[in-house]
VOTOR-683639 format. One record per residue (C-alpha): y, x, z. Coordinates in steps of 0.25 Angstrom, whole numbers, padded with zeros to 4 digits, always signed. Each point is the difference from the previous one (the first is absolute). Last residue first. Layout:
REM VOTOR-683639
YXZ ...
//
This chain:
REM VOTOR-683639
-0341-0002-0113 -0008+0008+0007 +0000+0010-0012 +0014+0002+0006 -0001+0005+0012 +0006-0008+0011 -0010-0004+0010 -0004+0013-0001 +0013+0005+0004 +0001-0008+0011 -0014+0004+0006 +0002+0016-0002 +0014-0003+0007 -0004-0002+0014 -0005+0016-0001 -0014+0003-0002 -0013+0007+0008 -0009+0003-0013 -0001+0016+0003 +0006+0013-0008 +0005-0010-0012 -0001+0001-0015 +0006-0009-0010 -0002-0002-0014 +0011-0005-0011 -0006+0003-0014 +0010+0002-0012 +0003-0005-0014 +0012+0005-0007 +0005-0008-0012 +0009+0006-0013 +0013-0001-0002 +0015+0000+0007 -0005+0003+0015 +0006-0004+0011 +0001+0010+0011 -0011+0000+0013 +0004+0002+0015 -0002+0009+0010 +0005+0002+0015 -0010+0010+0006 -0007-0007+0014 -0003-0012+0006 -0014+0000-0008 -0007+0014-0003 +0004+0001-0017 -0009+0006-0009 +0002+0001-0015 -0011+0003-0008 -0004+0004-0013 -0011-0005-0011 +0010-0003-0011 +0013+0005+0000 +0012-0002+0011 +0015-0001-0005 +0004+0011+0010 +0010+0000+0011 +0008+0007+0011 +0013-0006+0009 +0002+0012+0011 +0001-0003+0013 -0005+0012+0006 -0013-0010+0004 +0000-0004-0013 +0006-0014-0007 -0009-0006-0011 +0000-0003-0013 -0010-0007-0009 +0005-0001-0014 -0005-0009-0014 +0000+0006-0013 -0011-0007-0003 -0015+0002-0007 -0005+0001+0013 -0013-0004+0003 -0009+0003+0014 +0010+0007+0009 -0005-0003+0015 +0011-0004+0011 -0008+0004+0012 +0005-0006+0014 -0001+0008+0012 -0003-0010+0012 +0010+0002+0013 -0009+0001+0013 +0002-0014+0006 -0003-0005-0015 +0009-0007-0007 +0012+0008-0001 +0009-0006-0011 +0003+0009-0013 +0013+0004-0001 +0010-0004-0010 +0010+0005-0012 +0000-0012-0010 -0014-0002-0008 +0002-0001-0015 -0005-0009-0013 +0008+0001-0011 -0010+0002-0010 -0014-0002+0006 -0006+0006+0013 -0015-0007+0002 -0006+0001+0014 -0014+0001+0004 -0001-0001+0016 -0011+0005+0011 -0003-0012+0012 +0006+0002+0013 -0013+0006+0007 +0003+0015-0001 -0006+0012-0006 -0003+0011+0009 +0009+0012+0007 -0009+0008+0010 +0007+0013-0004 +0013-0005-0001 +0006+0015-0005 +0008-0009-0010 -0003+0010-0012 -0015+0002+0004 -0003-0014+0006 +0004-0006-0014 -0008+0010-0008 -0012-0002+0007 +0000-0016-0001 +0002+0002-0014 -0013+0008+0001 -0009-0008+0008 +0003-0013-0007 +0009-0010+0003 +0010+0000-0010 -0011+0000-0011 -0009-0011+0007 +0013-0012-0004 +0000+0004-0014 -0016+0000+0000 +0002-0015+0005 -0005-0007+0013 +0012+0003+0007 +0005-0009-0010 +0014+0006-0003 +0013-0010+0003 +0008-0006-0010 +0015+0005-0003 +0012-0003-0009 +0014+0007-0001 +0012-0004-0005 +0011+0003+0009 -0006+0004+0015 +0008-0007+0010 -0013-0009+0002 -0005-0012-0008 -0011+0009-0008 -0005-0007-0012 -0013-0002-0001 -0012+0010-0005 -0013-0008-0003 +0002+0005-0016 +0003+0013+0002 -0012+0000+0009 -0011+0007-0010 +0010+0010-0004 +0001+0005+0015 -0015+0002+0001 -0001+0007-0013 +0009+0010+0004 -0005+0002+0015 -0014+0001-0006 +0006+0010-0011 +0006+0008+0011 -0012+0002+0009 -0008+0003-0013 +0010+0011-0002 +0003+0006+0013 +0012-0008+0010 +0013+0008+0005 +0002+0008-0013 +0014+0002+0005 +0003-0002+0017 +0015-0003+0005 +0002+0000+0014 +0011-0008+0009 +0000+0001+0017 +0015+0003+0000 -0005+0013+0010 -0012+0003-0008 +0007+0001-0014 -0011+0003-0009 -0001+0002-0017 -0010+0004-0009 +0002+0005-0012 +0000-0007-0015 +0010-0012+0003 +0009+0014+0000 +0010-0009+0009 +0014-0003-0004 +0014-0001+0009 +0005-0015+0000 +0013+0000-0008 +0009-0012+0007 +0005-0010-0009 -0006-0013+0007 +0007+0006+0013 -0005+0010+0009 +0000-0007+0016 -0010+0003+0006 -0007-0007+0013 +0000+0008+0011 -0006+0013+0000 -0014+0003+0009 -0005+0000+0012 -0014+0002+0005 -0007-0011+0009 +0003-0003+0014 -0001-0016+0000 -0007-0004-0013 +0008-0009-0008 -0001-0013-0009 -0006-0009+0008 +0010+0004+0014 +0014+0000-0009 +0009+0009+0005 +0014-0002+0000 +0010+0009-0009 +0002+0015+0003 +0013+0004-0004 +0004+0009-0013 -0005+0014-0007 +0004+0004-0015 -0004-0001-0012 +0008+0003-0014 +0001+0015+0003 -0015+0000+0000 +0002-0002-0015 +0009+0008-0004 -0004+0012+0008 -0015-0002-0004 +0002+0001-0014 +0009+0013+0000 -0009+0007+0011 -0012-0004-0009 -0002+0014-0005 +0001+0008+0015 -0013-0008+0004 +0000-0011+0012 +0003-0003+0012 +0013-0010+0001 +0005-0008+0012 +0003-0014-0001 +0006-0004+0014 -0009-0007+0009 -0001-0017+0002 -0007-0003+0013 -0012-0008+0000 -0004-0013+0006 +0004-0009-0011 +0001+0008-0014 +0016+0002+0000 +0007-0008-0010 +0013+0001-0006 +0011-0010-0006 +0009+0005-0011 -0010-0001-0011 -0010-0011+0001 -0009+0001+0013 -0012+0006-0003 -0015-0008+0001 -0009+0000+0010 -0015-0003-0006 -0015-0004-0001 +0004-0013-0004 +0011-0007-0006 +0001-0015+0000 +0006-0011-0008 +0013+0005-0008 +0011-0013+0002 -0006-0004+0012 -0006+0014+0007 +0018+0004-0001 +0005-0010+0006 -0010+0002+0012 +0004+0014+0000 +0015-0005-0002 -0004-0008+0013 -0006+0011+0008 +0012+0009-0003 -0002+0012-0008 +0000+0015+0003 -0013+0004-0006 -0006-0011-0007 -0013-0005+0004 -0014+0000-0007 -0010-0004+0008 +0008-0014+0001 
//
């Protein structure tokens, strides 16, 4: 499976695919008490580089991650040589992620993790809106670790699809990554619903280009009260409840992130990727296999 977890046998893995059906696109965290290393990488000690006034956040969080072993690499999930990062985390279901203004920008170059408000303009945005709302009905559960969710894939055809595409969301994207020849991918751009309950457990996203893809999480309804988190390159757990029209952006293999439940409300999102050349890792294959629309 595309989505392995970190520090398992191959038979609990297998257990595992049995009972919950596959995961793509992912590593997930071991439970508490057993830690991860993202294969390949060495785990580094959570340091902290930020303001005076979030010395008191940052303390007790960063003081809840701390560095262990590397684990064995994995050859279609990592790319030999790249940038290291912390190991998996290991904040409990309590712990108090530190807030975003989901009004400013955010970067963190090293962890490889942006955050972009007002990513789409208006009629951009109402094509992406109307497209989603037109595949509510063609969306399907989603047998991965995700709780809850559903998905269908984007028409390439569709104006939704041509939003994400366009000359300047592709400006923004090679801005904040610095990628300048960054271009939209061929694994196919995702619709997903969050309702009640549903979550994603801390994971990374599976490298399936030889050049890791950067995967945009785009904000498109949120009526919830729904979390993404995410773990820095200073180890710092930060947050936000994303609003309509923003996006998160994660480079695959890299920050550890997950999203918390929420109580109300739904959350709709597009999933796109975006690669630097089409040369793919053994797991690009696999994971399509496995997606759930295919289903």
């Amino acid at each position: 499976s595309a989505c392995a977890r970190a520090g398992g046998s191959p038979a609990a893995a297998r257990a595992a695919r049995a009972r919950a059906g596959p995961s793509p696109r992912c590593i997930v965290a071991p439970s508490r008490g057993r830690r991860a290393v993202p294969a390949g990488r060495r785990a580094v000690p959570a340091r902290r580089r930020a303001s005076s006034a979030e010395d008191a956040s940052i303390q007790s969080l960063a003081a809840e991650t701390s560095p262990s072993s590397p684990s064995s690499p994995s050859s279609s999930t990592r790319v030999p040589g790249s940038r290291e990062i912390p190991s998996s985390p290991s904040f409990s279901s309590a712990t108090r992620s530190l807030d975003l203004d989901v009004a400013a920008p955010h970067a963190d170059p090293t962890a490889r993790v942006w955050y972009l408000p007002n990513f789409l303009d208006d009629d951009e945005f109402a094509a992406a809106r109307d497209g989603c709302e037109k595949l509510r009905k063609r969306m399907k559960r989603d047998h991965s670790f995700a709780t809850g969710r559903l998905s269908a894939v984007v028409p390439p055809t569709s104006a939704a699809y041509a939003a994400f595409c366009n000359a300047r969301a592709l400006r923004k994207l090679r801005d904040a990554s610095g990628v300048e020849d960054l271009r939209p991918g061929d694994y196919p751009t995702e619709a997903r619903l969050y309702r009640p309950g549903s979550s994603m457990a801390w994971h990374q996203d599976v490298v399936l280009y030889e050049r890791p893809q950067v995967e945009l999480i785009y904000t498109v309804v949120n009526d919830s009260d729904a979390r993404t988190e995410w773990v820095g390159s200073d180890g710092v757990c930060r947050g936000l409840a994303p609003p309509a029209n923003s996006a998160l952006v994660f480079e695959a293999g890299g920050a550890w992130h997950r999203v918390r439940a929420s109580t109300v409300g739904t959350r709709t999102i597009v999933k796109a990727l975006y690669v630097e050349n089409f040369a793919k890792t053994a797991a690009f294959a696999e994971v399509m296999e496995e997606a759930p629309w295919r289903r």
